[in-house]
C-alpha positions as CSV (number, residue, x, y, z in Angstrom):
1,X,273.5,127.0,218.9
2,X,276.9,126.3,216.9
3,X,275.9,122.7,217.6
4,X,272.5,122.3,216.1
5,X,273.8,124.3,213.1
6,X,276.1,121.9,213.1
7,X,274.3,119.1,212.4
8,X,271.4,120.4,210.3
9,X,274.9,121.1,207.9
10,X,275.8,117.7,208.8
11,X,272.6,116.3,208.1
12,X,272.3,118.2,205.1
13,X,274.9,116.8,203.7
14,X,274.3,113.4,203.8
15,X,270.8,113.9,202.3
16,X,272.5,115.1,199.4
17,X,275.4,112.4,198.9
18,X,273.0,109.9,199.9
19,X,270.6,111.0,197.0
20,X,274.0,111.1,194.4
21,X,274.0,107.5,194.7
22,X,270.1,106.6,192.9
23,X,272.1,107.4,189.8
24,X,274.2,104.6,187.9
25,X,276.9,105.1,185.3
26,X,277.0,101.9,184.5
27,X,273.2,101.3,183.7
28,X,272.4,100.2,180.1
29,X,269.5,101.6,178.4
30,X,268.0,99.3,175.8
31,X,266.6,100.8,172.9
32,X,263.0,99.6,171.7
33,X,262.3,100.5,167.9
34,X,259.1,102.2,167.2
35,X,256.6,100.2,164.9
36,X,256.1,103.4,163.2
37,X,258.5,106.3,161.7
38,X,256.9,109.5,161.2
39,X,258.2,112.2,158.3
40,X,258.3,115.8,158.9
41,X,258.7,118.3,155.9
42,X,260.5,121.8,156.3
43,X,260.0,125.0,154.0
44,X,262.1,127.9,153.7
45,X,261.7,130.8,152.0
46,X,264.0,133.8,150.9
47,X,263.9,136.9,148.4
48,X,266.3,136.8,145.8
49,X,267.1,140.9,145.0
50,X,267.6,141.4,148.5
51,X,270.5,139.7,148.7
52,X,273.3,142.0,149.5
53,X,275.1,141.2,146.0
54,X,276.1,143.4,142.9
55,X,276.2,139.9,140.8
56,X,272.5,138.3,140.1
57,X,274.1,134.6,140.0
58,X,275.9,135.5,144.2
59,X,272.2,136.5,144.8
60,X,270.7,133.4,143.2
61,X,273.0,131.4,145.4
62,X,273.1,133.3,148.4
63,X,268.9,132.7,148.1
64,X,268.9,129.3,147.7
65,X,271.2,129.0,151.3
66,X,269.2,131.3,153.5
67,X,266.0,129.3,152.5
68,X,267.9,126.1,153.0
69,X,268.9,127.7,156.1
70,X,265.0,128.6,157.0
71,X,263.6,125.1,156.4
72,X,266.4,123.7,158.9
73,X,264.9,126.1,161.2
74,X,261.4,124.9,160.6
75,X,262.1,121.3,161.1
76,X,263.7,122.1,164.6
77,X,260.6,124.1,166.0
78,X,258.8,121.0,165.0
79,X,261.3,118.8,166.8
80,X,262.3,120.6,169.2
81,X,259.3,123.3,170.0
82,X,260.1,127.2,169.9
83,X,261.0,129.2,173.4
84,X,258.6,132.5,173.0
85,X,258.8,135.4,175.6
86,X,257.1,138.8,175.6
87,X,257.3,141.6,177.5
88,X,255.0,144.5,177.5
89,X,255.9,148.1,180.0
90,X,252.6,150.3,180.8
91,X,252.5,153.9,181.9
92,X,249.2,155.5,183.1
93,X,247.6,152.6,181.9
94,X,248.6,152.7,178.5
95,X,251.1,150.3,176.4
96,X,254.2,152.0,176.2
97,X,256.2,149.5,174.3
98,X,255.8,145.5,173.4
99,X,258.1,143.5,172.5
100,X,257.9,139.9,171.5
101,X,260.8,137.1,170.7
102,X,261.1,133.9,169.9
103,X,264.0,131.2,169.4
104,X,264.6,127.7,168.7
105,X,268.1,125.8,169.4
106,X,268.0,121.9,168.1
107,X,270.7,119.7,166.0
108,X,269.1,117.9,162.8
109,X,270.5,115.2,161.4
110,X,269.2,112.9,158.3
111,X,266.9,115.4,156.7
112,X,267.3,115.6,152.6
113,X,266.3,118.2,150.3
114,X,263.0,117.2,147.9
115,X,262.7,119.9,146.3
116,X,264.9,123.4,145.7
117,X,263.2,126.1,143.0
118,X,262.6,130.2,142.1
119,X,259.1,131.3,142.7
120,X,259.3,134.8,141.1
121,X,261.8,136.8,143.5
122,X,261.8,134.0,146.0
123,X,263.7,130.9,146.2
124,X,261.6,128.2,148.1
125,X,263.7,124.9,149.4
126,X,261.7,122.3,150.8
127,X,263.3,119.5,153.5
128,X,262.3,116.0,154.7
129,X,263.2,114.4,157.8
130,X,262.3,111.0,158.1
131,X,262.3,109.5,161.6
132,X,263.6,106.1,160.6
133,X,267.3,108.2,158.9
134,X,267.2,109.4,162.9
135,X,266.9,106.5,164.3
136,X,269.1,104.4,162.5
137,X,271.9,107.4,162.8
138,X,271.2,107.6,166.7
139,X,272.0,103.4,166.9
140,X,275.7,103.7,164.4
141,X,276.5,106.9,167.0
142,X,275.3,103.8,169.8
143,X,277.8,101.0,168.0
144,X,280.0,103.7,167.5
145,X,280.4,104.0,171.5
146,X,280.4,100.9,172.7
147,X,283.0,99.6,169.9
148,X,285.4,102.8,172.0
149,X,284.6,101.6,175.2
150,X,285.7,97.7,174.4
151,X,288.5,99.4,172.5
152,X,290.1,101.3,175.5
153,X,289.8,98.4,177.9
């Protein structure tokens, strides 16, 4: 018995080295520019008064971050998609409570403000992101790498 379990470990084992091997370090990717770019816009929206300030300027200002703030969030669901869950709990077949989240995690880089304005009580900031800024940031961060690499050799 100790003998077959033995070698199904054994076996085991070298399945999963062998498999550790398909992947290279040392492969090099080459990078194929698009023929076209698209451009994604953002909006963001927050009231002004409810800032927590006494001051109406600190108010002003903390409104135009958190809509900055929101119009980064909007271009990463676009990019990046939005993670929603849900959960609902039933008693004698009846809802007892429902609850539903969502959340988005992403890194943009290269987007610009157009535009940054008061509507009434809320301050509206709108954001581009143009896919051709992202591409030509990703291939600097590329140059960027290999110029280390011949560096520490």
């Amino acid at each position: 018995m100790n003998k077959i379990l033995f070698l199904i470990l054994f076996f085991s084992l070298l399945l999963i080295t062998s498999c550790s091997s398909v992947y290279d370090k040392h492969v090099q990717w080459q990078v194929i520019k698009p023929e076209a770019f698209p451009i994604i816009r953002g909006i963001g929206y927050a009231p002004i008064s409810l800032q927590k300030s006494e001051h109406e300027t600190q108010r002003m200002l903390m409104a135009i971050k958190a809509s900055k703030i929101a119009a980064y969030a909007e271009l990463a669901e676009q990019v990046y998609g939005q993670q929603v869950s849900s959960k609902a709990t039933m008693a004698d077949m009846l809802i007892e409570n429902q609850q539903l989240t969502s959340s988005v995690q992403g890194v943009i880089r290269g987007a610009k403000v157009v535009k940054s304005y008061p509507v009434g009580d809320t301050y509206t900031t709108e954001l581009q992101l143009d896919f051709k800024d992202v591409y030509e940031v990703y291939q600097v961060s590329l140059n960027r790498k290999e110029i280390k690499k011949v560096q520490y050799f």
